[in-house]
C-alpha positions as CSV (number, residue, x, y, z in Angstrom):
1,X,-57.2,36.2,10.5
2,X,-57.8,32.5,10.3
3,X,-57.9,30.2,7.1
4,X,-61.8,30.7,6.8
5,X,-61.5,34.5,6.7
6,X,-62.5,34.8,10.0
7,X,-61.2,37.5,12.8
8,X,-59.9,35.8,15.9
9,X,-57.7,36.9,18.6
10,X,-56.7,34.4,21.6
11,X,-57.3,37.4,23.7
12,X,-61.5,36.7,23.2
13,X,-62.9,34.9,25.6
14,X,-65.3,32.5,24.7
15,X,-68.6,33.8,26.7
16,X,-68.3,31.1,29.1
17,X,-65.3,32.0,30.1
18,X,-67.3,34.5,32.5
19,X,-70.3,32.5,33.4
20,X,-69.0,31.4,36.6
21,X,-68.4,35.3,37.5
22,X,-72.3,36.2,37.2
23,X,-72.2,37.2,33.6
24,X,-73.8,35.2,31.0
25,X,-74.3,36.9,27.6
26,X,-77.4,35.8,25.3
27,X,-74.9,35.5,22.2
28,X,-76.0,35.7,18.6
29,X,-78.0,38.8,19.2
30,X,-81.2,38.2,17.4
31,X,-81.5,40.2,13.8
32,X,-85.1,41.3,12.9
33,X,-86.9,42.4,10.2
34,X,-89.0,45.9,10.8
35,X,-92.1,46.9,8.3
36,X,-91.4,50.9,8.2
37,X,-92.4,53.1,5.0
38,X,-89.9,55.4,5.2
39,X,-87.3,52.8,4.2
40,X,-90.2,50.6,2.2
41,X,-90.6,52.7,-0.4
42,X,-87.5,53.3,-1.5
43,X,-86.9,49.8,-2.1
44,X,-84.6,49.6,1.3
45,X,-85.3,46.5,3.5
46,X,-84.5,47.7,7.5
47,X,-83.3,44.7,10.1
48,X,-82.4,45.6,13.5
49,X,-79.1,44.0,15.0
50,X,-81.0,43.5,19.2
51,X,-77.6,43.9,20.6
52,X,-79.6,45.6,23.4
53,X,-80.6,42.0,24.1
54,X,-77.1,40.9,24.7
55,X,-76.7,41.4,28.8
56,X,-79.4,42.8,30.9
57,X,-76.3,45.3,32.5
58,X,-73.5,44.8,29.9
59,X,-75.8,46.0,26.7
60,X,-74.4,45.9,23.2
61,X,-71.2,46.6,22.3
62,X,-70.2,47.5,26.0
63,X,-70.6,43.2,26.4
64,X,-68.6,43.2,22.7
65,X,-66.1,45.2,23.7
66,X,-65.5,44.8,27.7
67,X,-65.3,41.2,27.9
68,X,-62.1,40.8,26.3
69,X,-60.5,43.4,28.5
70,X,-62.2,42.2,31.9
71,X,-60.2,38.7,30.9
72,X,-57.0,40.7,30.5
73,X,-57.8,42.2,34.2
74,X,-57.2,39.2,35.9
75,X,-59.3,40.2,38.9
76,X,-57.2,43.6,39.1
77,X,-59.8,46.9,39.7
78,X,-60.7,48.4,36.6
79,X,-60.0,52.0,35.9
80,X,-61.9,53.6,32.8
81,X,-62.9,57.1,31.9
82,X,-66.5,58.9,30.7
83,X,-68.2,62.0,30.2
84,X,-71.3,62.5,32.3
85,X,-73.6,60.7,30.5
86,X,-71.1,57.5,29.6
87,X,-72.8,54.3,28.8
88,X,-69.3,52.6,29.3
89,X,-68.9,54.0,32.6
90,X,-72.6,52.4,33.3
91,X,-71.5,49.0,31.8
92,X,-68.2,49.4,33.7
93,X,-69.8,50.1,37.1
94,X,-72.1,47.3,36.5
95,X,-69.3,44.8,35.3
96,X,-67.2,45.4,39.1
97,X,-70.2,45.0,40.7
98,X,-71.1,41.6,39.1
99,X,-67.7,40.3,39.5
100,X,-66.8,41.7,42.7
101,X,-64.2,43.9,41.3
102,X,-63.5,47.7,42.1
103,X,-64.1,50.3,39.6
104,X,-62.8,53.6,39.5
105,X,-64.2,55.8,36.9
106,X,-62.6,59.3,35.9
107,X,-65.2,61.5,34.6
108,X,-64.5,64.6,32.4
109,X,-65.6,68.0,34.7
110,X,-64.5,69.4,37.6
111,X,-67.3,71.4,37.8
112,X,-69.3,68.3,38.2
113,X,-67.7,66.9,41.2
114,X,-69.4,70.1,43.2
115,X,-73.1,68.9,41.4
116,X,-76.0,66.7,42.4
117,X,-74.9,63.5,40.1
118,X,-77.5,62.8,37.2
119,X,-79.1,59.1,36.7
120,X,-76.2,57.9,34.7
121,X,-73.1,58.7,37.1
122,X,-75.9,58.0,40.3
123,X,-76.4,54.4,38.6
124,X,-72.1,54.1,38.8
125,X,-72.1,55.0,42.0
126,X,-75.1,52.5,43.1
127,X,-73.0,50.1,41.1
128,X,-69.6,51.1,43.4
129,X,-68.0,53.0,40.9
130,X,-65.6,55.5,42.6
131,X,-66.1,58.8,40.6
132,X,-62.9,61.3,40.3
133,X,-63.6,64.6,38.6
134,X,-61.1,65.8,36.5
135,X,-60.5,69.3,34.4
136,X,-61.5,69.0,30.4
137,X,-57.3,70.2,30.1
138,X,-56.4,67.1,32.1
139,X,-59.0,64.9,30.6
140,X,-58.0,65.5,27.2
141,X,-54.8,64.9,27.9
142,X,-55.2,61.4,29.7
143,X,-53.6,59.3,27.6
144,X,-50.0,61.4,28.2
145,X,-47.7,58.9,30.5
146,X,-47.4,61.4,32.8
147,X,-51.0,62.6,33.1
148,X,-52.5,59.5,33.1
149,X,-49.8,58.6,36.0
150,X,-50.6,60.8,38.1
151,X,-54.4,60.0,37.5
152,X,-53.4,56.5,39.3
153,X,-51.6,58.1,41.8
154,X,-54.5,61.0,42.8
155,X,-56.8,57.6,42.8
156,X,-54.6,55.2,44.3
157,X,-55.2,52.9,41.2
158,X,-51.3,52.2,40.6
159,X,-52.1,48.7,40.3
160,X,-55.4,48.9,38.2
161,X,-56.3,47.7,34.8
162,X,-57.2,51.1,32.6
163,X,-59.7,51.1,29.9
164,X,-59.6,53.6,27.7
165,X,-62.3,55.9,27.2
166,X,-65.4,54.0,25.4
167,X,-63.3,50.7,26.2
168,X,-61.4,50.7,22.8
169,X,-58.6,49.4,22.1
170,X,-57.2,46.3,20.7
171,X,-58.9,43.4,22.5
172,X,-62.1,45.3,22.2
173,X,-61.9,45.5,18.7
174,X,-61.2,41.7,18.6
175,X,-64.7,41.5,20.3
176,X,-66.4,43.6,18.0
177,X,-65.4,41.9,15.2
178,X,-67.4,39.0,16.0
179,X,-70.5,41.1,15.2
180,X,-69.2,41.4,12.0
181,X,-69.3,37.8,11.6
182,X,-72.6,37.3,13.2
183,X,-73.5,39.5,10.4
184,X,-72.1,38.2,7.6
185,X,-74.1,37.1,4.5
186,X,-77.1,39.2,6.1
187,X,-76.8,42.4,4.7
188,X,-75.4,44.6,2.2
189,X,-74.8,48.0,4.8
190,X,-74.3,47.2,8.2
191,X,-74.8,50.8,10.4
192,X,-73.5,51.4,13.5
193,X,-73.6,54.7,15.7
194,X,-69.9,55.4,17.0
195,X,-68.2,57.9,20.3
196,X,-64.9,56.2,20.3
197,X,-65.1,54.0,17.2
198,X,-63.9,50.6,18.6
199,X,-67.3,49.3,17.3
200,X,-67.0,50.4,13.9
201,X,-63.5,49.2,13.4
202,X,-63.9,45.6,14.7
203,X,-67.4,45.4,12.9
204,X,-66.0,46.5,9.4
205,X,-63.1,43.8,10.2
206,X,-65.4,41.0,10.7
207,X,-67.7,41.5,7.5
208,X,-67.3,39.4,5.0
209,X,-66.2,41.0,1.5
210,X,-69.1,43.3,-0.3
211,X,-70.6,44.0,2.6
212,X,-70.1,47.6,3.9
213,X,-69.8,48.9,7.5
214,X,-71.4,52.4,8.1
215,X,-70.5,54.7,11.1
216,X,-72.8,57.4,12.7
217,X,-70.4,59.5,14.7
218,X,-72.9,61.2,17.6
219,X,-69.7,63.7,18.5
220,X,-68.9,66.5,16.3
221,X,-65.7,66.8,14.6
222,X,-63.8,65.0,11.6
223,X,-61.5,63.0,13.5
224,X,-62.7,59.3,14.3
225,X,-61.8,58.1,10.7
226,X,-58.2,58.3,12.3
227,X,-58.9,57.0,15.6
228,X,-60.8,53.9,13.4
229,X,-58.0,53.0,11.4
230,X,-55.4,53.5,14.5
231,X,-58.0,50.7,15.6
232,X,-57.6,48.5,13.3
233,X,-53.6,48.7,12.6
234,X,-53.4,48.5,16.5
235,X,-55.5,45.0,16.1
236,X,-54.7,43.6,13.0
237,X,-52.0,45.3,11.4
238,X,-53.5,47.0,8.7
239,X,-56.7,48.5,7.6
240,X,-59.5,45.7,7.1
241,X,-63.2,45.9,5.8
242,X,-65.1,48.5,3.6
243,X,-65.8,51.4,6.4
244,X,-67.3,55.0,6.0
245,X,-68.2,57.6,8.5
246,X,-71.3,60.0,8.1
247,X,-70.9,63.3,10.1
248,X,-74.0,64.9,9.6
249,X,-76.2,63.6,12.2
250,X,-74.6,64.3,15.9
251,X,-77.2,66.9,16.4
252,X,-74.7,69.3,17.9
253,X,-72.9,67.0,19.5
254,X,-72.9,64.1,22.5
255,X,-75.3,64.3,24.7
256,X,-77.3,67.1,22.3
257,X,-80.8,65.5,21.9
258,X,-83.0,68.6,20.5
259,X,-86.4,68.4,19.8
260,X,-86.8,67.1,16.5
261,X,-84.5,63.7,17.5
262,X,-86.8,63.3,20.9
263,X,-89.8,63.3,18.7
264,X,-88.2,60.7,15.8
265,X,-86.9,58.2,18.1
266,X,-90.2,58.4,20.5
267,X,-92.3,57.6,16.8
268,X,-89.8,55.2,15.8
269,X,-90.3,53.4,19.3
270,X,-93.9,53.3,19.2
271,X,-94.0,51.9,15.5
272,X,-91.8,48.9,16.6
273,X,-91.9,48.7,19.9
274,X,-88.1,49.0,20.8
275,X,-87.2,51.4,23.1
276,X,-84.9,53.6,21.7
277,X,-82.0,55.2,23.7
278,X,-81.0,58.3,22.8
279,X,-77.2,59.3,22.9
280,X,-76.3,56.6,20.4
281,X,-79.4,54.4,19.3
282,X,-81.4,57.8,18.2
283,X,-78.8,59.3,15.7
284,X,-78.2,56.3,14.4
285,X,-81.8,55.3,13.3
286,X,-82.6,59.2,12.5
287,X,-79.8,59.4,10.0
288,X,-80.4,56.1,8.4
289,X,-83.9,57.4,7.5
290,X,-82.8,60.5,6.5
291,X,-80.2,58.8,4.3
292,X,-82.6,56.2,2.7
293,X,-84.6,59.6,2.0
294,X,-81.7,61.0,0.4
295,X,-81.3,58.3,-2.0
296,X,-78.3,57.2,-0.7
297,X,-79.1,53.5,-0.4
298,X,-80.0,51.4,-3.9
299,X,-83.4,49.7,-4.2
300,X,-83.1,46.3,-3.2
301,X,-80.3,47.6,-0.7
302,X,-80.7,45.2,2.8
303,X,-79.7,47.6,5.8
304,X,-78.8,46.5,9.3
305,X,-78.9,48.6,12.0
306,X,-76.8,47.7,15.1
307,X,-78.6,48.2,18.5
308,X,-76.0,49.0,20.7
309,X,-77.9,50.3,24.1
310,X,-81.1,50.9,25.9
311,X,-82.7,54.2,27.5
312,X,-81.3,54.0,31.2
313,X,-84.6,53.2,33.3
């Protein structure tokens, strides 16, 4: 951390570092103010954080969070890994093909492999993302040496740069903590909907004091508050920032998007006129409204939301 308390890392490229490979980032993300009752009346002011406006292909905190580790690359093919329905493998795909760099992206699912390939892994593919198919045994158990070795040799990718799974790690933290800064001063909750929880960690790490950082996990299960502070000790150390998690709103889990969260995030679109993506951007905004409902937010509490992604077109 430097003198004026802010988060830097000489692994974070300055975004013109990667202008002259076709990727130009539109960097602060704008911040604005939404009129919406449900938050209104309970004394709670509602700003959205557009990181959806960042890159029209590298959206949110897939820009925050790649761009660090597409420096660290050096040109090598990128190897990453995604369910299904992974908005990093998108942003991946779409990252190789604007730099001319191969992409190799192993999804969790056999099964899949033998499948017609849904709109997400088809735009990957379009993109020139090679897709392997792995078991859920194996891919739970791809960060092992040995597994994750011979991953590289089934794919040929020896030589490849790997990004973990939702692109966290260290230097992706770094990036993300930038958001934090962007933030700072602007509100008193910053909320942020997390799979891997590389956003979340560098966010919390780049607020300044006061301010709070709020996760949404959209998987079930109680363990990213480990995997957030692994984060963090992994990029600075130590645990940094005021950070919670809120487990209640994952709907069943990723990928889950029932009835009741279709019809919130198609209202809370038409009120505001953002589109609202559904894996990440929907849970978020659902359980920030049912929180502010709850009570669980002061009166004269100012809550940003982070927009970290898009419905895929």
């Amino acid at each position: 951390m430097s003198d004026n308390g802010r988060v830097t890392s000489p692994d974070v490229p300055h975004p013109e570092a990667l202008e002259a490979a076709g990727l130009r980032p539109s960097l602060p993300s704008p911040l604005q103010e939404v009129e919406d009752e449900r938050f209104a009346r309970h004394g709670v002011r509602l700003l959205l954080k557009r990181d959806d406006l960042i890159h029209p292909d590298l959206v949110g905190n897939k820009w925050r969070k790649l761009a660090p580790n597409l420096r660290a690359a050096t040109g090598r093919n990128l190897l990453t890994f995604g369910g299904a329905y992974s908005n990093h493998l998108r942003a991946t795909a779409a990252a190789g093909r604007l730099l001319g760099t191969g992409t190799i992206g192993v999804v969790r699912g056999q099964e899949l492999a033998d499948r017609p390939l849904n709109p997400s892994l088809a735009r990957c593919a379009a993109d020139g993302m090679r897709l392997h198919f792995v078991d859920r045994s194996t891919y739970r158990r791809k960060a092992e040496p040995e597994v994750l070795a011979h991953i590289l040799r089934e794919t040929g990718a020896q030589d490849a740069y790997v990004v973990p799974e939702g692109g966290s790690n260290s230097l992706a933290v770094h990036g993300c903590a930038v958001l934090g800064e962007e933030l700072r001063g602007r509100a008193d909750v910053v909320a942020v909907a997390c799979g891997t929880g590389g956003t979340l960690a560098g966010l919390a790490a780049g607020l300044a004091p006061g301010q709070r950082a709020l996760g949404i996990p959209v998987l079930k299960g109680d363990f990213l508050a480990t995997d957030v502070e692994a984060l963090q000790r992994s990029a600075f150390g130590a645990r940094r920032g005021t950070w919670t998690l809120d487990t209640r709103f994952h709907f069943g889990g990723y990928a889950r998007v029932p009835g009741e969260l279709e019809a919130f995030a198609d209202d809370f679109g038409a009120r505001h006129g953002l589109p609202v993506e559904r894996l990440y951007v929907a849970k978020l905004l659902y359980g920030l409204a049912a929180l502010t409902e709850r009570g669980a937010f002061a009166r004269g509490t100012t809550l940003a939301a982070v927009i970290t992604g898009r419905p895929l077109p």
